[in-house]
N, C-alpha and C positions, 0 to 999 in steps of 0.2 A: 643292610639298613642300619648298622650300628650308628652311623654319625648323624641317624637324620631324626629330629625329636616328633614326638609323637605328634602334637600338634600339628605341625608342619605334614606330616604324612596323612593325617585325618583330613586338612585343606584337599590335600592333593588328590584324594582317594573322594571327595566331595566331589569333586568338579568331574570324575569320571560316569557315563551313564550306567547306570543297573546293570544292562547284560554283558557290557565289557568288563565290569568288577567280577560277574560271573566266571570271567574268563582268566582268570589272573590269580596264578601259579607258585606257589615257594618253591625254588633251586633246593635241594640239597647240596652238599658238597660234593657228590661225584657228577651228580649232572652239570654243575657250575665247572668240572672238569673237563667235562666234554666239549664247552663251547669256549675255554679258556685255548690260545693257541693255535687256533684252529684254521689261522692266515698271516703272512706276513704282510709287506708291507710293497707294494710296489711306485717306482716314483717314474714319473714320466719327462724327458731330460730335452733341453734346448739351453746354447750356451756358445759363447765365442771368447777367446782367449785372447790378451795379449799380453806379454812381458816385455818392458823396454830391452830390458836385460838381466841373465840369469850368469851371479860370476861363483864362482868356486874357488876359495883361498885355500892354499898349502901353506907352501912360503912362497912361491907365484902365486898365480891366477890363471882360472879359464875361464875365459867371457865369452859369454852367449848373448847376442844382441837383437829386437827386432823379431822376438817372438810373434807366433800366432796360431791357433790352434781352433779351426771351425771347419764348417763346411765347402764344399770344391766350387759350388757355383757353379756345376756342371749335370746336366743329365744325360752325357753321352760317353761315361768312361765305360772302357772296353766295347768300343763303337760295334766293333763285328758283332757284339751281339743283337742291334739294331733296337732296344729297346732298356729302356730306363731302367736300371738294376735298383734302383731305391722307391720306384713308385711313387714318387714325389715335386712337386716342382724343384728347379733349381736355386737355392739358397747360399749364404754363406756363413748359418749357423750351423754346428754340430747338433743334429738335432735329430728327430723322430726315433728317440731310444727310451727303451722299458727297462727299467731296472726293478725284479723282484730280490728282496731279500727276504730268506728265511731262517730261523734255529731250528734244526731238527729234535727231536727227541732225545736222540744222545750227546745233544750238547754243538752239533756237526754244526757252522756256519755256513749258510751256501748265496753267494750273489750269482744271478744270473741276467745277463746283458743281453737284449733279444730287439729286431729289428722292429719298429712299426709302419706298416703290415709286418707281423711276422717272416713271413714270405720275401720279405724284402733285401735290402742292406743299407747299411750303415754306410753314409760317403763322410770321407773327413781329409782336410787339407792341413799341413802343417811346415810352415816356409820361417827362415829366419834369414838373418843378416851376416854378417863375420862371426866367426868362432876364435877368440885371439887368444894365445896363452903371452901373459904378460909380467914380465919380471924387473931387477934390478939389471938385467942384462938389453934388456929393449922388447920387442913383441914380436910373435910369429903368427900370421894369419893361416890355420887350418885349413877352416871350411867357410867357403862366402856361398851365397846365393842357393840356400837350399831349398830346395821345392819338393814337397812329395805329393801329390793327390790318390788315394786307396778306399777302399770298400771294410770294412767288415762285414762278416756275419753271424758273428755271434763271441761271444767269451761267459766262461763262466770262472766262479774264485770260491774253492771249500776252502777250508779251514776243518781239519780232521783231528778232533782233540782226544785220539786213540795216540794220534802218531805225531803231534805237532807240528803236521808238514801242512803249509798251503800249497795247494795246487790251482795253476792256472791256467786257461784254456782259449785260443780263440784263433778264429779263420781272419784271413787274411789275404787280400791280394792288390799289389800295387799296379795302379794302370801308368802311373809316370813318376819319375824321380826324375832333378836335375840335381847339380848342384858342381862348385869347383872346388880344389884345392890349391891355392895358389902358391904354397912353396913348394908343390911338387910340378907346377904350371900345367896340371892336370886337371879334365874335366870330364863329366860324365851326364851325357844325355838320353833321356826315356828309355831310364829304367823301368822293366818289366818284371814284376814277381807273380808265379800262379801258383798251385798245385800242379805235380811232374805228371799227375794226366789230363790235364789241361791242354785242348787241339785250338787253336784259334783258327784253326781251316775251317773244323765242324765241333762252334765254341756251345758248351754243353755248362748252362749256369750251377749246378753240381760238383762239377768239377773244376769248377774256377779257384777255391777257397784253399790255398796250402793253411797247414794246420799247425801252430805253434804251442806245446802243450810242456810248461815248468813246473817242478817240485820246488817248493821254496822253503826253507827249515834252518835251524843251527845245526851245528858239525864241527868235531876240531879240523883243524888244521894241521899240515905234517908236524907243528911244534905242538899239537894239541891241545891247541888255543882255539874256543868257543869263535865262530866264524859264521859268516852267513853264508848258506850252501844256497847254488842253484844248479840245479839237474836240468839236463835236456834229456830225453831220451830220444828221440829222434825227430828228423825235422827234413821233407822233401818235398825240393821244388823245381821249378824252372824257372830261370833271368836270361833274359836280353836287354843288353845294351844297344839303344840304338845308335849311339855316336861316341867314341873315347876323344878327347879332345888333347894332343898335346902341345904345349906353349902358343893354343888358340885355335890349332888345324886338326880336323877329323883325320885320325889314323886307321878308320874300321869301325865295323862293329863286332859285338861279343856275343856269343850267347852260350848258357850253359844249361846242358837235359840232366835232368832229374840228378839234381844237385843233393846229396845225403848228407846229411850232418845228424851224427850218432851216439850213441855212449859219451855225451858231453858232461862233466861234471866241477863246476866252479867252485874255490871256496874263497870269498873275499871277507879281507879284513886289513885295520892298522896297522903298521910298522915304525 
């Protein structure tokens, strides 16, 4: 009540009936502690992305062109499962996602990313144009026509101010990738990403989601140069390709079981 003058509180405490004034309590400061705190903050997300183009200067260029980043506009990815994995019509916003953020008590930052329905998941599509690295020399087209369509089902992001590491967390399954590389005249159609126990003979929604889970922190470098670290600790899935495309013609397909990637540990930085 310190800012509020007395007058003005006497108005206020006027307009109130007799047994609601009865009812009406002074905080001390531990119980003002107790309701201090005591919920974050959750935001509820819809959004659609587009960049004409994303370029990166060295002394070249990588450009990225023809950005877009929303929803599939589909409700039948991973069709064997005969039934809509998001619970939602089909759109082409990024959309029906919960974001709670919290501070814990010791400081610990924690965002948590969560489907709605819970129960559900996340569909999101993200396609661009030419990827060109571009210099005084002329230009090389990487990657053209990239399409990916995928699910999540969750991610979360602490921040642990014991250890100064972020960690990050989220399921993940791709029901289609395309995309080419045209200076290797190479292509790649419907890509498949799951979890390595993932059966699409007898498709169990549990088991759909492979799991990608980062330490993220500084760390030197072998010159012992402050570095941004990032840790995998492991990471297993299964990919099928359903078409490899060389200079235009399908040579096969690929497929790899319960693909591991382990004791991974990145440190990037300047030179």
């Amino acid at each position: 009540m310190k800012g509020l003058k007395p007058t003005l509180l006497a108005l206020c405490v006027a307009g109130v009936p007799p047994a609601a004034v009865a009812e009406i309590q002074m905080l001390d400061d531990s119980a003002m502690g107790m309701i201090t705190g005591q919920a974050g903050v959750s935001i509820e997300l819809e959004t659609k992305i587009n960049i004409d183009q994303f370029r990166y200067t060295d002394e070249g260029s990588l450009a990225i062109n023809d950005i877009e980043i929303g929803g599939t506009n589909r409700t039948d990815l991973f069709a064997e499962m005969r039934t809509n994995l998001t619970s939602h019509p089909a759109s082409d916003l990024l959309d029906n996602i919960r974001i709670d953020i919290d501070v814990l008590a010791d400081g610990d930052a924690v965002i948590n990313i969560l489907p709605v329905p819970v129960l559900g998941a996340v569909d999101f599509r993200v396609s661009t144009g030419a990827w060109n690295l571009e210099g005084t020399g002329g230009s090389t087209t990487l990657l053209d026509n990239f399409h990916m369509d995928a699910l999540i089902g969750s991610g979360t992001i602490r921040v642990d101010t014991a250890t100064d590491v972020m960690n990050f967390r989220t399921d993940i399954a791709i029901d289609d990738m395309d995309f080419d590389a045209p200076f290797l005249a190479l292509g790649v159609r419907d890509l498949r990403l799951t979890n390595a126990d993932y059966d699409p003979v007898a498709p169990q929604p549990l088991y759909l989601f492979a799991t990608v889970e980062l330490d993220i922190y500084k760390a030197p470098n072998a010159a012992g140069v402050d570095s941004l670290a990032v840790d995998l600790a492991e990471f297993r899935s299964d990919v099928t390709i359903g078409s490899v495309l060389v200079g235009g013609v399908s040579v096969g397909s690929v497929a790899m079981d319960n693909l591991a990637i382990s004791n991974t540990a990145m440190r990037i930085y300047g030179h």
